[in-house]
LOMIFI-883582 format. One line per field, with one value per atom (N, C-alpha, C): x, y, z; residue in three letters; residue number from 1; atom name. Coordinates in steps of 0.001 Angstrom, whole numbers, plus 524288, in hexadecimal, padded with zeros to 5 digits. Layout:
east = (X ...) .
north = (Y ...) .
up = (Z ...) .
r = (ALA ...) .
k = (NUM ...) .
a = (CA ...) .
This chain:
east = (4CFF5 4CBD6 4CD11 4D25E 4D2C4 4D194 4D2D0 4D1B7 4CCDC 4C97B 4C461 4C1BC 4C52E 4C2CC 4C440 4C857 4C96D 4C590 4C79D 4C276 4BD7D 4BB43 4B6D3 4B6CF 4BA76 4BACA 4BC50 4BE5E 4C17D 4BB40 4B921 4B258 4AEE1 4B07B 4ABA8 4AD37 4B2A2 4B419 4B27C 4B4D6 4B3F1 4AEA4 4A966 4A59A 4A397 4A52B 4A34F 4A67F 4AC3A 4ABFC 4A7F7 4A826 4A3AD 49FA8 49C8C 49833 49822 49BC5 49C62 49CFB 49E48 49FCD 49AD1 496C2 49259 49156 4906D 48CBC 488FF 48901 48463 48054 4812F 47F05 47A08 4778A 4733D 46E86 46B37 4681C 46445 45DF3 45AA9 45652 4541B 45065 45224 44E29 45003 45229 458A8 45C25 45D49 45BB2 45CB2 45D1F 45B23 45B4C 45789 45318 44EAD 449BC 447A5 4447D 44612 442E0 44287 445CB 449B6 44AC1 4494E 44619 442E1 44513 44ADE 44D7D 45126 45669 45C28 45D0C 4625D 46574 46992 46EE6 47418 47564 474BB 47392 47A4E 47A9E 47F74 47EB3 48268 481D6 48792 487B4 48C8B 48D47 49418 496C9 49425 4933E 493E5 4978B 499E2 49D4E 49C01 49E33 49C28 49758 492F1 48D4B 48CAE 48A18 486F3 4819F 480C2 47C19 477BE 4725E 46FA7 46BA9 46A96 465B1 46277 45E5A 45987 457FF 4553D 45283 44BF3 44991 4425D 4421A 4412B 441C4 43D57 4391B 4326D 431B8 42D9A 42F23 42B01 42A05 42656 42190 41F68 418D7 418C1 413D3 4123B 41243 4117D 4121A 4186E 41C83 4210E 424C3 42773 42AA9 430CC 43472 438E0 43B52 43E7C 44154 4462E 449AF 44F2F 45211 4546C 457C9 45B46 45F28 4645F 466C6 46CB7 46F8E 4755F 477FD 47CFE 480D9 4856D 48AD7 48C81 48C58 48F59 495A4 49777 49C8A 49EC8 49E20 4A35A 4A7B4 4A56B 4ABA1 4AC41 4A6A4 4A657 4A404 4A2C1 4A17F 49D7B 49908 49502 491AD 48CBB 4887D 485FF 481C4 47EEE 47A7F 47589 471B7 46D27 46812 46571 45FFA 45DB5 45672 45500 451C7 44F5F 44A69 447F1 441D0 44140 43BCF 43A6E 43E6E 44032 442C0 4409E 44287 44020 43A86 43564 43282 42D7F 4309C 42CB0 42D4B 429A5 4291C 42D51 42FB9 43369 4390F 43C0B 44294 4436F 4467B 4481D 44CDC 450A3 45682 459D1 45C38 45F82 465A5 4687A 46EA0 47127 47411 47844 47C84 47ED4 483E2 48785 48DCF 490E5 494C8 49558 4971C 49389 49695 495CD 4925F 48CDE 48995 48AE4 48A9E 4894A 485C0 4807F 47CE4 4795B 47A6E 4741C 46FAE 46C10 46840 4645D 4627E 45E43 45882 453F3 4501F 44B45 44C28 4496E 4445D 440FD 43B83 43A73 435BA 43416 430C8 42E37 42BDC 42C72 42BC9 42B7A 42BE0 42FCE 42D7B 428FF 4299D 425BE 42071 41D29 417D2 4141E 412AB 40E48 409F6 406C8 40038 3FC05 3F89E 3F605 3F821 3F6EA 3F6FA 3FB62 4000A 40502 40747 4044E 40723 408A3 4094D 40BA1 40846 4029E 3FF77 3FAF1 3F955 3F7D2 3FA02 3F91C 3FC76 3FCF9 40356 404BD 400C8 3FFA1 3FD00 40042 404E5 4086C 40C98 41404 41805 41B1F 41F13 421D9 42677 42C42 4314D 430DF 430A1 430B7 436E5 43892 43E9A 43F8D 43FBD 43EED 443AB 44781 44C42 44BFE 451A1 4509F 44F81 44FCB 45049 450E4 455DE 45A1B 4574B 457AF 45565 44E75 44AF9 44654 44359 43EE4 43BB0 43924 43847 43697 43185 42DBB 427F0 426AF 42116 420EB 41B30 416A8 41216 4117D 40E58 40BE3 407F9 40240 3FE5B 3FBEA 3FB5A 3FAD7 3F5BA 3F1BC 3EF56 3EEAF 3EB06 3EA43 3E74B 3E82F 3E61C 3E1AC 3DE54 3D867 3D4BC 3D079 3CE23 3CBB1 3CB34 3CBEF 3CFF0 3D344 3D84F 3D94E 3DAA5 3DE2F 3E462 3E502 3EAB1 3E976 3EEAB 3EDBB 3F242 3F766 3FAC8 3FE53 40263 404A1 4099B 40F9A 413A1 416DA 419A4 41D63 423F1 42673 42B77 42FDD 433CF 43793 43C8E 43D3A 44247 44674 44814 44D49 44CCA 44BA3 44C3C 451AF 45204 4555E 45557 44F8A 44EE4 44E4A 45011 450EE 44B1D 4465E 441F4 44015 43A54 436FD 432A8 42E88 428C6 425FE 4228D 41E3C 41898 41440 40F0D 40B57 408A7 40304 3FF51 3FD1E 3F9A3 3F4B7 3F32D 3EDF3 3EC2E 3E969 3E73E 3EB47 3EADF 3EDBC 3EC14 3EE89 3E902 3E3CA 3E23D 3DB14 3D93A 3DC18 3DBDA 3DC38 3DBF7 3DDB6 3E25C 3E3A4 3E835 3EC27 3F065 3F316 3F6D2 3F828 3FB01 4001C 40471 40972 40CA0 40E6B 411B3 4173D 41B4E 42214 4241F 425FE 42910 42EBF 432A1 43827 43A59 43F89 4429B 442F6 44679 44961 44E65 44DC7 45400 454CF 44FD3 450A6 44C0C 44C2D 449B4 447B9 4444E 44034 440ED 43F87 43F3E 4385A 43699 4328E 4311B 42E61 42CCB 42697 42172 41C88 41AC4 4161D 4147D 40DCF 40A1C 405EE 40246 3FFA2 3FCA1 3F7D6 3F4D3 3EF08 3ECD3 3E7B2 3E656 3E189 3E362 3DE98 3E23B 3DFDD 3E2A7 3E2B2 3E106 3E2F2 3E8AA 3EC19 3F0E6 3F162 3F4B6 3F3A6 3F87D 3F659 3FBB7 3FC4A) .
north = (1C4E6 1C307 1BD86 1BD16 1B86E 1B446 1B4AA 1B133 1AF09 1B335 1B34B 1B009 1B12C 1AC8D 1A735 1A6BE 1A093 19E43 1A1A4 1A0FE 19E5E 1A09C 1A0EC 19A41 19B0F 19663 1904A 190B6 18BCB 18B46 18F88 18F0A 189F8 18C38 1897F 183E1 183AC 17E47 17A91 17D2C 17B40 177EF 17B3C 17B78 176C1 17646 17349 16F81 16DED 1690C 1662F 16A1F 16891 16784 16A6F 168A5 162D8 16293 15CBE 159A6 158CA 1544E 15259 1536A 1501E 14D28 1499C 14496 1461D 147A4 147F6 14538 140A9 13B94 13AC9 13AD5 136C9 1349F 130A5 12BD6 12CF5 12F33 12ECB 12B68 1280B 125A6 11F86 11CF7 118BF 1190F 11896 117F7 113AA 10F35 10A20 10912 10E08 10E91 10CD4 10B90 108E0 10C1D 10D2E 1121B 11636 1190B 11C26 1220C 1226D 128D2 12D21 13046 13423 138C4 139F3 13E30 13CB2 13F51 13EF1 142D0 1454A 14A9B 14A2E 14B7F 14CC1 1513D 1535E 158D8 15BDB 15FD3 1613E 16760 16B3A 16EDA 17224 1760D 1789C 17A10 17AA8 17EA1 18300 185B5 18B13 18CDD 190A9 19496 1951B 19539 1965A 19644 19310 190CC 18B62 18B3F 184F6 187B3 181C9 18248 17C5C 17E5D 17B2B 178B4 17531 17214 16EE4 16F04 16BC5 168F4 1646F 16043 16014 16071 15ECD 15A25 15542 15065 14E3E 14E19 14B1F 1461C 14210 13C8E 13F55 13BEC 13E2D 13DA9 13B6C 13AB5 13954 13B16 13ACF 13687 132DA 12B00 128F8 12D97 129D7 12DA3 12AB4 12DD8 12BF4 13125 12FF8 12B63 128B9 12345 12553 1280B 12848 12DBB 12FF3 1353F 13483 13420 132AA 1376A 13B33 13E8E 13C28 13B89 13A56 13DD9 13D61 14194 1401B 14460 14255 14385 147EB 14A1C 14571 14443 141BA 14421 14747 14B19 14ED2 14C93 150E4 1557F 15849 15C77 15DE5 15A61 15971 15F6F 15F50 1605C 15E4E 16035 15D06 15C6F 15789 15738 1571C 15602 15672 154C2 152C2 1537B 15594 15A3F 15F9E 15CE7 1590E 15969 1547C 15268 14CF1 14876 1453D 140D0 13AC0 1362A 13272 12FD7 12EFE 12F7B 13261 138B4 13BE1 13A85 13E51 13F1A 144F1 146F7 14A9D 14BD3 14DFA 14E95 15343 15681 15AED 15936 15BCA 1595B 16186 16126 1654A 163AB 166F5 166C1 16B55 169FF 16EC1 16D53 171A5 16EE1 172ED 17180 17523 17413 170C3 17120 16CED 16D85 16957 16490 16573 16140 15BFE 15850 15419 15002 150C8 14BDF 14AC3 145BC 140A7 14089 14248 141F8 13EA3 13AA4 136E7 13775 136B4 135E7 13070 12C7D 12939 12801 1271E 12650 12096 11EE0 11BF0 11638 11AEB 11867 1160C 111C3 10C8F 10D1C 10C4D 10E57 10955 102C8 0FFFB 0FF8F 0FF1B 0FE48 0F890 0F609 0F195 0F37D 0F4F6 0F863 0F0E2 0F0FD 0EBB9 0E85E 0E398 0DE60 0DC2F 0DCE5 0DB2B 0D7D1 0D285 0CCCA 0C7C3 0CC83 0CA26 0C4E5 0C6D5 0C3DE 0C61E 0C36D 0C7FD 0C95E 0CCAC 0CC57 0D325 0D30F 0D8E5 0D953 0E08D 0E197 0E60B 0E5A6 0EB6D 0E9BB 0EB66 0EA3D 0EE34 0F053 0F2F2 0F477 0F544 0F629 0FC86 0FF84 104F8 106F5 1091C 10A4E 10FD3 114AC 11AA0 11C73 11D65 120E0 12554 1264C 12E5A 130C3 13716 13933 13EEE 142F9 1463E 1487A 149DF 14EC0 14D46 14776 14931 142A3 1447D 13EA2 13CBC 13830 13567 1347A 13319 1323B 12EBD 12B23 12783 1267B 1249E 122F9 11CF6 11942 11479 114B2 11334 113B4 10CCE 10847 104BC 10365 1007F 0FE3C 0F777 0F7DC 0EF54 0EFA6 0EBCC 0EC58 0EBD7 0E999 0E8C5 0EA63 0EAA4 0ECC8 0E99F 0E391 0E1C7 0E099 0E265 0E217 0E67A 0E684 0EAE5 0E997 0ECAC 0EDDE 0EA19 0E629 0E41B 0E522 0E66A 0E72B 0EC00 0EEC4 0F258 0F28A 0F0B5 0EF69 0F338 0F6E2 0F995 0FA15 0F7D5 0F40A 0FA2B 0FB22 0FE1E 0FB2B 0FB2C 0F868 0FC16 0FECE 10289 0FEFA 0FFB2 0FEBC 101DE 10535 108D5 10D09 10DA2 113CF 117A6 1176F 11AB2 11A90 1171B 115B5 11BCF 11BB4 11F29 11DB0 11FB2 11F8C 11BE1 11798 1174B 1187D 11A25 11CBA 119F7 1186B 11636 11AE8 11E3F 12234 121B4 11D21 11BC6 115A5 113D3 10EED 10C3C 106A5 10152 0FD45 0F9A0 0F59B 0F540 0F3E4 0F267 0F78F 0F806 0FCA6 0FAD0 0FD3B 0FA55 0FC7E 10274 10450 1072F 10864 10AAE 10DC8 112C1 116B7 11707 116A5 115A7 11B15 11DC7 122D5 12174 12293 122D3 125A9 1276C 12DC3 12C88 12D37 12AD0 12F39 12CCE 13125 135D7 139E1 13DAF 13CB2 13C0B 13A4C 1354A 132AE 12D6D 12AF8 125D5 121F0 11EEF 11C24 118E8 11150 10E11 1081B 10657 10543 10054 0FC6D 0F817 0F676 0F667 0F6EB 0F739 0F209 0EF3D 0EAFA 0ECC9 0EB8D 0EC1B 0E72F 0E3C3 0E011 0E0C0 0DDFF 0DC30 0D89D 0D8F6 0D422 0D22D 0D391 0D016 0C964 0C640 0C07B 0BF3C 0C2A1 0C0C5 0C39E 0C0FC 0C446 0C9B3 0CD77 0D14C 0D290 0D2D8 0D609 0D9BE) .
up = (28A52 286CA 284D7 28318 283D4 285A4 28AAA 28F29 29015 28D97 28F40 28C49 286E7 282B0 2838A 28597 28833 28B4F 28EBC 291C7 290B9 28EB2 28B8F 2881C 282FD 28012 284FE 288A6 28CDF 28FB0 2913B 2953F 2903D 28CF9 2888F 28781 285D8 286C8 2893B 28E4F 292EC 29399 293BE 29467 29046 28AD9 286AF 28AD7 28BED 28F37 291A7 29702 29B70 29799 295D0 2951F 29273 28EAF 289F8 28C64 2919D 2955B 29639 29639 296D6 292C5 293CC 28EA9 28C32 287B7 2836D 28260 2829C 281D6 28435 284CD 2861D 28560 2875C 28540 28B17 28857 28C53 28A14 28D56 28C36 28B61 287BD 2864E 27FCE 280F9 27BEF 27A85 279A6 277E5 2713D 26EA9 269EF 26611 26986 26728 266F1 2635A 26164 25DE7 25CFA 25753 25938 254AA 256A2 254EC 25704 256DB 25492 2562E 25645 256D1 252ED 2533A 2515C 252E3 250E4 25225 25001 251B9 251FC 25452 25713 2575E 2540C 253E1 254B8 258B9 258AF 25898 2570F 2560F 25A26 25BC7 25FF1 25FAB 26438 2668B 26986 267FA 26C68 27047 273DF 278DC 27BBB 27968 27C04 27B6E 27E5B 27DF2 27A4F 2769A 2726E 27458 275E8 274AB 271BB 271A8 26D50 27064 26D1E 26F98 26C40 26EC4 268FB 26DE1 26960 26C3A 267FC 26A26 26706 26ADC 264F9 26677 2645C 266B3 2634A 25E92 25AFC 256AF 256EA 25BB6 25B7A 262D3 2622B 26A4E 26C17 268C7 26899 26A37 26B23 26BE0 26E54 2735B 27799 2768F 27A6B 277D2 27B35 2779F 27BB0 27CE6 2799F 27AC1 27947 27A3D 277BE 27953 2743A 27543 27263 274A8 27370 27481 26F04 26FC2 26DC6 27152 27046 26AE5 26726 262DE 26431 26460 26755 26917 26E79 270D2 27334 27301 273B9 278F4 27B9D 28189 28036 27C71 279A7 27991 277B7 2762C 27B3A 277CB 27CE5 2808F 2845E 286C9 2852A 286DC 28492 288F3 28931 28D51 28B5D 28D40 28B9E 28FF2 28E13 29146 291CC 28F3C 28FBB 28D9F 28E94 28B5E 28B46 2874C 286A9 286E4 28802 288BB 28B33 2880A 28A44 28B18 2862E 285B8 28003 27C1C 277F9 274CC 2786A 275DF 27B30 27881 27B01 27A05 27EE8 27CF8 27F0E 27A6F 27A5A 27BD9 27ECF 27F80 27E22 27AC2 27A93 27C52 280D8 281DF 27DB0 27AED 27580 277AB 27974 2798A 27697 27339 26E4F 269C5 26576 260E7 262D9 26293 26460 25F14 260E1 25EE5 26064 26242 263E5 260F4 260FE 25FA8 261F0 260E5 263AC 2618A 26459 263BB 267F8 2651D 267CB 26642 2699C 268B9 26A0D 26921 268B1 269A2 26CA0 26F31 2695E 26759 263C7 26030 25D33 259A7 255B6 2511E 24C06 2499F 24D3C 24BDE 24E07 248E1 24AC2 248D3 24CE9 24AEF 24C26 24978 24A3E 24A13 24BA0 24C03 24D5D 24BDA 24AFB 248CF 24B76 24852 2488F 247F6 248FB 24517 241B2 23BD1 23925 23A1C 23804 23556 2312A 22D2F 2267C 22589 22070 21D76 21CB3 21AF3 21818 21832 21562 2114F 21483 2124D 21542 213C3 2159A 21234 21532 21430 2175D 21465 217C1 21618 218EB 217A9 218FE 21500 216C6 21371 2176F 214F3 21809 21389 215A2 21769 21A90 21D37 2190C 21C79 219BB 21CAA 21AAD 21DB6 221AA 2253D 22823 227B9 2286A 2271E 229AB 22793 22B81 22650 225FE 2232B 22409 22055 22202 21D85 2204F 21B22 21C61 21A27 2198D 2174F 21B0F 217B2 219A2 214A4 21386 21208 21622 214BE 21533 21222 210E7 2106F 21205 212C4 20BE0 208FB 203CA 202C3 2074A 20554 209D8 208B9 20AFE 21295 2104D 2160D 2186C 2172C 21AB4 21E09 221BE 226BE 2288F 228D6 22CC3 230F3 23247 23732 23A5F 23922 239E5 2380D 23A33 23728 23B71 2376F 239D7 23560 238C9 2383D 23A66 23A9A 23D57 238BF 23EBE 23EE9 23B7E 23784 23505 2363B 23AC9 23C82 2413D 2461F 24A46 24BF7 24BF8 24CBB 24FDB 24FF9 25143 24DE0 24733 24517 240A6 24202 23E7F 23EC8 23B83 23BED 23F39 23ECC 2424D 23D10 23F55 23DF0 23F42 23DAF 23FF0 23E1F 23EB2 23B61 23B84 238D3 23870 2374C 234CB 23253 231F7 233D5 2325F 23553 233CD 23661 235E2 23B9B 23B1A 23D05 238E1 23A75 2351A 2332B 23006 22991 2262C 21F8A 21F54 220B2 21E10 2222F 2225E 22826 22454 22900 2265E 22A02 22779 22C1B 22AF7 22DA4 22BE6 22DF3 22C10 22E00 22D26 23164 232E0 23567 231E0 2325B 23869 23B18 23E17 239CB 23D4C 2397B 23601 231A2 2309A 22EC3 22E8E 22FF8 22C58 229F0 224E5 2297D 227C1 2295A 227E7 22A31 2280A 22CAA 229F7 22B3F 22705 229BF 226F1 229CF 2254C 2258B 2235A 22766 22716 227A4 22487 22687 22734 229A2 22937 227D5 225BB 22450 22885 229E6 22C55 229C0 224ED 22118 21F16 21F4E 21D5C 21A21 21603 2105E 21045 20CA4 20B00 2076F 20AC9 2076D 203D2 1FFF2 1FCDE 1FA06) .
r = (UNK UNK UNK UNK UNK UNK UNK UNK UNK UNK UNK UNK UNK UNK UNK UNK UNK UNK UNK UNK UNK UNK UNK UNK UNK UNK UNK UNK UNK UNK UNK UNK UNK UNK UNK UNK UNK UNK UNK UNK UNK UNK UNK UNK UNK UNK UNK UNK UNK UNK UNK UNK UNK UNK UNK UNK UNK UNK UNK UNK UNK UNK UNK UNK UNK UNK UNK UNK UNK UNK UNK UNK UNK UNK UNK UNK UNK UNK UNK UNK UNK UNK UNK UNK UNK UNK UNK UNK UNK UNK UNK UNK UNK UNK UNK UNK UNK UNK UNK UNK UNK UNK UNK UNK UNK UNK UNK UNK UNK UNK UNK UNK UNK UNK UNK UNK UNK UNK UNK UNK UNK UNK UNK UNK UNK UNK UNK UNK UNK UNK UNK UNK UNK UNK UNK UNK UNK UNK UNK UNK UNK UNK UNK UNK UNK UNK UNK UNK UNK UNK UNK UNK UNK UNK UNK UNK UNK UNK UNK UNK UNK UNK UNK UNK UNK UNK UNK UNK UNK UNK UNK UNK UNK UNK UNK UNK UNK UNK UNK UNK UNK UNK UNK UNK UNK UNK UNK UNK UNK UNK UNK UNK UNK UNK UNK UNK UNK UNK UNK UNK UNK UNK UNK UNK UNK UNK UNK UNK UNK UNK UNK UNK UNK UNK UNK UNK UNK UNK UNK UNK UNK UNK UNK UNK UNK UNK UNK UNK UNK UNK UNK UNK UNK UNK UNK UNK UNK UNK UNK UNK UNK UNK UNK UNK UNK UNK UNK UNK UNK UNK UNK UNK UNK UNK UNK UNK UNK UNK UNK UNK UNK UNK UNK UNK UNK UNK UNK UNK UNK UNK UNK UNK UNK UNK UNK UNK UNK UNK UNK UNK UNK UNK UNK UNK UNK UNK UNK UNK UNK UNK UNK UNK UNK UNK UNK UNK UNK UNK UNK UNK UNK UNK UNK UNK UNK UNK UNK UNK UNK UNK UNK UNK UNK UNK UNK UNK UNK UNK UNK UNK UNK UNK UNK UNK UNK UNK UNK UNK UNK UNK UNK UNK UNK UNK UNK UNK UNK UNK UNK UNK UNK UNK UNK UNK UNK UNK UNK UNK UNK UNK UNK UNK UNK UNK UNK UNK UNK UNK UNK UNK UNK UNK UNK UNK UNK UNK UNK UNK UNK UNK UNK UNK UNK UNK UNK UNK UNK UNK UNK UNK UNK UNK UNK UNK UNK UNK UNK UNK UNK UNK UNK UNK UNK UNK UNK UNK UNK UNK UNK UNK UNK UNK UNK UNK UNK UNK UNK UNK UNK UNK UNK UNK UNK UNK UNK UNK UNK UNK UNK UNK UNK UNK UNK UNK UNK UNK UNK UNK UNK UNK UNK UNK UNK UNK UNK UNK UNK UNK UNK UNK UNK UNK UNK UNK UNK UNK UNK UNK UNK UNK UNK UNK UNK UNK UNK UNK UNK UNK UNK UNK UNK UNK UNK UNK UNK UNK UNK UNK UNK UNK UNK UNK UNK UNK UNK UNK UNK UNK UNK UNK UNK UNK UNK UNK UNK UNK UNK UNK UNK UNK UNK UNK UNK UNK UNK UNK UNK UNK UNK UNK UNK UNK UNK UNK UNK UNK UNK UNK UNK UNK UNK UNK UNK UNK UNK UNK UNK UNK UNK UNK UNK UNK UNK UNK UNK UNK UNK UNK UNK UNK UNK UNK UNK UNK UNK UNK UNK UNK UNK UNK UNK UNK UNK UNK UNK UNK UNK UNK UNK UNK UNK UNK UNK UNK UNK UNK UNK UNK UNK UNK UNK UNK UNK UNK UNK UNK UNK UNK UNK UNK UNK UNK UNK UNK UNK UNK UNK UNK UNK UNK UNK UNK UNK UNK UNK UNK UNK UNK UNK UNK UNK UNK UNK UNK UNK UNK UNK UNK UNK UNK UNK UNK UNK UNK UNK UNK UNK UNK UNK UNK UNK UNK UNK UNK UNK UNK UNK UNK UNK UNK UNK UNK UNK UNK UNK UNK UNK UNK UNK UNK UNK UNK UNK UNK UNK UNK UNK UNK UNK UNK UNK UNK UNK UNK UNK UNK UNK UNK UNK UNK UNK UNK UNK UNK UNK UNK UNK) .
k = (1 1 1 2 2 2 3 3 3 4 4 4 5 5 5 6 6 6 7 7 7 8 8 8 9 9 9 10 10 10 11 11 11 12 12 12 13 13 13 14 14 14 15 15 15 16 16 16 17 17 17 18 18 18 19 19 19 20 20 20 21 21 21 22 22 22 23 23 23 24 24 24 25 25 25 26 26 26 27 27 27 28 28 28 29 29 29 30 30 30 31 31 31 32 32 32 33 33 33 34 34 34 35 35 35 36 36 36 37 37 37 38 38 38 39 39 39 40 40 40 41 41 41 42 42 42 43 43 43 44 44 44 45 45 45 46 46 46 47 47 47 48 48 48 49 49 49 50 50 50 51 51 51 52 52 52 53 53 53 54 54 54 55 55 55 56 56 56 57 57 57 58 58 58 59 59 59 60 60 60 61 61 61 62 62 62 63 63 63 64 64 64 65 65 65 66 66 66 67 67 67 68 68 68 69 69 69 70 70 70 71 71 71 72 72 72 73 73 73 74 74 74 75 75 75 76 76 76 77 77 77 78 78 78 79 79 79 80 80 80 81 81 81 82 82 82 83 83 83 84 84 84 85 85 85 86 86 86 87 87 87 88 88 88 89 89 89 90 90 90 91 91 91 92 92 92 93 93 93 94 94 94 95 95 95 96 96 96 97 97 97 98 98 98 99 99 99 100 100 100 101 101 101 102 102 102 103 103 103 104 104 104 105 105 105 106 106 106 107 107 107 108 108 108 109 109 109 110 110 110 111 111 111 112 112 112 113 113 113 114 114 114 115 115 115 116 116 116 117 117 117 118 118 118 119 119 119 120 120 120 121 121 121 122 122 122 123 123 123 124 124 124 125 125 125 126 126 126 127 127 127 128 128 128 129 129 129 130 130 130 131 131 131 132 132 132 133 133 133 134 134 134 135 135 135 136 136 136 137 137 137 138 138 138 139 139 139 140 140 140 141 141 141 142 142 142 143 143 143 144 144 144 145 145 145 146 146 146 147 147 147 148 148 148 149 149 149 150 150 150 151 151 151 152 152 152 153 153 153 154 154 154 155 155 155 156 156 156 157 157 157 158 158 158 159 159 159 160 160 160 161 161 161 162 162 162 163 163 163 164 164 164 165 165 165 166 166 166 167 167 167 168 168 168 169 169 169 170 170 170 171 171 171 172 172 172 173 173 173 174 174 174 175 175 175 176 176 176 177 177 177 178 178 178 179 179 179 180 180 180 181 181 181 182 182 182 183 183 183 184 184 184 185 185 185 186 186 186 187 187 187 188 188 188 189 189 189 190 190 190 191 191 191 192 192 192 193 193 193 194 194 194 195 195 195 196 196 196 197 197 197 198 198 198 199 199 199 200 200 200 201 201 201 202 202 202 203 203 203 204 204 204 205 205 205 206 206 206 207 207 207 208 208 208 209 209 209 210 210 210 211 211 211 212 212 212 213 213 213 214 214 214 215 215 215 216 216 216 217 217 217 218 218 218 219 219 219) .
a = (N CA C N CA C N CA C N CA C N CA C N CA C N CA C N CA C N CA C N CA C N CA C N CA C N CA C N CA C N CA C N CA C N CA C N CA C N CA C N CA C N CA C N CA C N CA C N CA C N CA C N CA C N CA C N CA C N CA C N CA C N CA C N CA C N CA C N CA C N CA C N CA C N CA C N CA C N CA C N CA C N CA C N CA C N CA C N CA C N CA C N CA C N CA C N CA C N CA C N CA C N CA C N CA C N CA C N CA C N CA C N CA C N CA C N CA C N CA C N CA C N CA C N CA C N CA C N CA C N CA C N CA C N CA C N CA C N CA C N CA C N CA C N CA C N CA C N CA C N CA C N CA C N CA C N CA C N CA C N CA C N CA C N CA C N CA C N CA C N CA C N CA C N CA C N CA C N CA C N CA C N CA C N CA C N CA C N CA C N CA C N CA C N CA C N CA C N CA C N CA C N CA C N CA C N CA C N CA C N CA C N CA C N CA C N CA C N CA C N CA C N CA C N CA C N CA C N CA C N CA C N CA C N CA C N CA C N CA C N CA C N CA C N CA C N CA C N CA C N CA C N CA C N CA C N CA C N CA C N CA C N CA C N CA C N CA C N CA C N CA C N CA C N CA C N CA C N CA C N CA C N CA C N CA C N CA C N CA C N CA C N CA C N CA C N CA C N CA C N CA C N CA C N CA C N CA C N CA C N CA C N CA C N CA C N CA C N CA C N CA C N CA C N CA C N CA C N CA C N CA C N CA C N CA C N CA C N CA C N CA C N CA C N CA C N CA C N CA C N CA C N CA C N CA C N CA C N CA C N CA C N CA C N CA C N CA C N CA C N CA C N CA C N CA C N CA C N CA C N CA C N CA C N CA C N CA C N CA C N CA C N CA C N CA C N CA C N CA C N CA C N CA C N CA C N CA C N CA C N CA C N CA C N CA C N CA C N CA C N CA C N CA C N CA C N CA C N CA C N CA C N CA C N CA C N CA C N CA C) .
């Protein structure tokens, strides 16, 4: 009986070797680091006795308007140990990823999913001619475990004036911004409705510019 338990404990070893010898790591798509990240997790899973344990991630971009650019999974370990990783389905190109983990021990991976789409927007006529009608540095910290959301409700002050412009500029350039949306109105419009929906985990920076293309000065 002994023996048997050796046995047994030296097979499993063993086996966590072989398998850890493969590279964890990898970068599909375009990883240049430029674009918004959709999805991150450090994905940690406990030992099991004598099985392999797996996990799955289904990682969608957030709207039908934007495909994935990059999924990146890195070894935290180092140590040969680690699991293997795989995309079963989707990835670069589509709008969702299915992520598979074989773990035969102590997972440690990064998982990133990058998104194609812009957090900047110029809606109209944006050739810095004209005159603000509205300006603003918007700067909304995280917050634990959750998404951030924000509303602007702008208005041109008088009645013959319109929107001629509407400039929304990413102050991260990181990757790590939120979404901007325009939902209502714009230019050619009096009043425009902008919504911002932060990553997970993650605070927000723009700055909001709106133009007039009326020629009197507005203030």
């Amino acid at each position: 009986m002994k023996y048997l338990v050796i046995f047994f404990v030296g097979f499993a070893v063993v086996s966590q070797f072989v398998w850890g010898l493969k590279d964890s790591n990898f970068d599909d798509g375009d990883c240049d680091g430029n674009g918004m990240v959709i999805y991150e997790e450090v994905l940690k899973v406990k030992y099991a006795f004598m099985k392999h344990t797996t996990r799955t991630r289904n990682v969608c971009t957030p709207d039908l308007n934007s495909k994935i650019k990059c999924v990146q999974v890195k070894d935290l370990r180092h140590d040969g140990l680690n699991g293997d990783a795989e995309i079963t389905e989707g990835g670069p190109g589509h709008d969702l990823t299915n992520m598979k983990y074989l773990v035969i021990i102590l997972v440690g991976l990064a998982v990133a999913v990058w998104g194609l789409k812009d957090s900047n927007i110029d809606a109209g006529v944006c050739d810095g001619e004209g005159h603000i009608a509205y300006e603003e540095t918007m700067e909304i910290p995280w917050a634990f475990a959750d998404y951030m959301e924000e509303t602007r409700d702008i208005c041109t002050p008088s009645n013959n004036t319109t929107i001629k412009c509407v400039e929304i500029k990413d102050l991260r350039n990181d990757g790590t911004n939120g979404k901007a949306k325009i939902t209502e109105g714009g230019p050619g419009h009096k009043c425009v409705t902008i919504k911002f929906k932060s990553q997970f985990n993650r605070g927000m920076e723009f700055n909001i510019t709106v133009w007039s293309n009326n020629n009197t000065l507005i203030l």
